[in-house]
TIBA-579071 format. One record per residue: x, z, y of N, C-alpha, C in turn; residue in one letter. Coordinates in steps of 0.1 Angstrom, whole numbers, padded with zeros to 4 digits, always signed. Layout:
XZYXZYXZYA/...
//
This chain:
+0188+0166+0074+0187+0152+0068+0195+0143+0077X/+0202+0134+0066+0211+0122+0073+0201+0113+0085X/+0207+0108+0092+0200+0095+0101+0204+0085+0097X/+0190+0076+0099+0194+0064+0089+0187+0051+0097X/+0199+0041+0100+0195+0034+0109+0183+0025+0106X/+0180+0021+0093+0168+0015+0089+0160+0022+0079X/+0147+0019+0080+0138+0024+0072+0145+0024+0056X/+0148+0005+0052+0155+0003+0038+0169+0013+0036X/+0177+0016+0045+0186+0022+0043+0178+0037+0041X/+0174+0043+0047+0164+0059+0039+0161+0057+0031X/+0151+0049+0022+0143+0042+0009+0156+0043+0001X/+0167+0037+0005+0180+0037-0006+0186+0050-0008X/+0187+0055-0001+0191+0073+0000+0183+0078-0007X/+0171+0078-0007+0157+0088-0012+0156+0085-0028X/+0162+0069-0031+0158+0068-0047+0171+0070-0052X/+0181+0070-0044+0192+0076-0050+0194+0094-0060X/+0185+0097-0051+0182+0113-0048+0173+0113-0064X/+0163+0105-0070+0157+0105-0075+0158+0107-0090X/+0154+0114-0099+0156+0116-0115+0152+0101-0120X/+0163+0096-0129+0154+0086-0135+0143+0080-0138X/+0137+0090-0142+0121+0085-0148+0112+0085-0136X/+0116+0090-0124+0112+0091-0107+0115+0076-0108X/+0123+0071-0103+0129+0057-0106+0118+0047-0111X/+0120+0048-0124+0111+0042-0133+0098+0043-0124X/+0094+0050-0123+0077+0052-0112+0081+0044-0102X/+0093+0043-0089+0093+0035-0079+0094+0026-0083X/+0102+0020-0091+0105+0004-0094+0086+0000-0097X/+0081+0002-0106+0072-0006-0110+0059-0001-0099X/+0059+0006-0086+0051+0004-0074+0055-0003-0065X/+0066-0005-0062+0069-0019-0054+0070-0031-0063X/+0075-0030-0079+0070-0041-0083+0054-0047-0081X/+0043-0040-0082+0031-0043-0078+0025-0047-0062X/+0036-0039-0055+0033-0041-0037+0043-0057-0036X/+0052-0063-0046+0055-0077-0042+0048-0088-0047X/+0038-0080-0061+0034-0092-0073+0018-0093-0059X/+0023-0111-0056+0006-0108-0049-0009-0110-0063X/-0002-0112-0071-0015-0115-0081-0017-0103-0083X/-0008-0091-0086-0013-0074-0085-0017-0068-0074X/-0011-0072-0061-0021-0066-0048-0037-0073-0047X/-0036-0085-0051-0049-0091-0049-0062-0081-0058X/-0055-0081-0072-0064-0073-0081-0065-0061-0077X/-0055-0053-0072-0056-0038-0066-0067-0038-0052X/-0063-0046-0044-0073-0047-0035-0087-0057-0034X/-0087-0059-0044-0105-0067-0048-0117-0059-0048X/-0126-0065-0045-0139-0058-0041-0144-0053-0056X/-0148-0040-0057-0157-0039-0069-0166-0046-0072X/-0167-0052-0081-0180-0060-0088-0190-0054-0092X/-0198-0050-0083-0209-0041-0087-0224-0055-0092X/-0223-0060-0097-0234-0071-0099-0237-0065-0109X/-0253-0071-0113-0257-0070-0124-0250-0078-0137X/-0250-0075-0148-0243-0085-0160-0253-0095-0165X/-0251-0103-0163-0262-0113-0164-0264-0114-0181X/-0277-0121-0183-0278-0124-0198-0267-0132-0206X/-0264-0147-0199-0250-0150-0203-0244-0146-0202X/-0238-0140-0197-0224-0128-0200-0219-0120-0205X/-0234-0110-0209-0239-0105-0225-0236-0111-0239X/-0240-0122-0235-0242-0131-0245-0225-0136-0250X/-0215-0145-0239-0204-0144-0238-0194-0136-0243X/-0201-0122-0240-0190-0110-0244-0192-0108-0259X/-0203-0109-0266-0210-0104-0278-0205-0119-0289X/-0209-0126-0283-0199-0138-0290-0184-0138-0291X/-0176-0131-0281-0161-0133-0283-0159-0123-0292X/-0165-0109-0290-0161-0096-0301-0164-0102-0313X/-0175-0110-0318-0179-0115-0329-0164-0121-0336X/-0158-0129-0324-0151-0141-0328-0133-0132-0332X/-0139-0121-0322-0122-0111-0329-0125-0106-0339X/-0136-0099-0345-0137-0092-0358-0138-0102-0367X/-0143-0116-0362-0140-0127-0378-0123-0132-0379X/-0118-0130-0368-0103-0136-0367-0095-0127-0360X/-0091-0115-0367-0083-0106-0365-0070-0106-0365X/-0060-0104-0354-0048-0108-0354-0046-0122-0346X/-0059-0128-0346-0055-0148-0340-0046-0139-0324X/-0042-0156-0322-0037-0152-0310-0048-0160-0299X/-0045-0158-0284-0058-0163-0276-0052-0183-0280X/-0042-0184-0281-0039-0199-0283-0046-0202-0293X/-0045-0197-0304-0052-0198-0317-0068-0198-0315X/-0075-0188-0308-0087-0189-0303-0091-0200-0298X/-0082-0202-0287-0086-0216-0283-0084-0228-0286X/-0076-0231-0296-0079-0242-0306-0091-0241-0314X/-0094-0234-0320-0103-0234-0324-0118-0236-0316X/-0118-0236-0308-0130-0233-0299-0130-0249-0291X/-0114-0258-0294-0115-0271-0291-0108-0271-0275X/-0099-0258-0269-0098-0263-0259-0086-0263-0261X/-0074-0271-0251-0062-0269-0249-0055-0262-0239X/-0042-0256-0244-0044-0244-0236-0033-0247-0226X/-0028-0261-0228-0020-0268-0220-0027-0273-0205X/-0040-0277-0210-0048-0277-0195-0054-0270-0188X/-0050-0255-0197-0059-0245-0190-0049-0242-0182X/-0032-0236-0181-0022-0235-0172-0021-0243-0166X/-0024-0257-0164-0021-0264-0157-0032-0267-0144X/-0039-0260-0146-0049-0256-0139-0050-0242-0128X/-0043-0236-0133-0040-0218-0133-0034-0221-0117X/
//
């Protein structure tokens, strides 16, 4: 095996080496080891809580609200439900 003055320089050799669809698998694991909103979720604590009654309730009302409005989109959802979804990103 070649000697390779940096770690990045081996990493570039090794995916060189690699079949396409090998590729395809590395690209979208360091895409998630840069996205910090995907490390945060990869590394988040399990939510082991109980489901509370409203949240039962929450979930059982939205399924409701997709089998009456199949195909809506969540923007469409949320107009209807009266919110704007302009303040909801702006928020984000």
């Amino acid at each position: 095996m070649a000697r390779f003055a940096t770690d990045k320089e081996q990493a570039h050799e090794l995916i060189d080496r690699l079949a396409p669809s090998q590729v395809s698998a590395i690209v979208s694991v360091l895409q998630a080891m840069l996205d910090p909103v995907a490390k945060a979720i990869a590394t988040a604590p399990v939510d082991d809580e109980a489901e509370t009654a409203n949240e039962r309730d929450a979930v059982a009302l939205s399924k409701q609200s997709f089998q009456q409005h199949p195909g809506h989109t969540t923007e469409q959802l949320m107009a209807d439900l009266g919110i704007d979804s302009k303040d909801q990103t702006s928020k984000a």
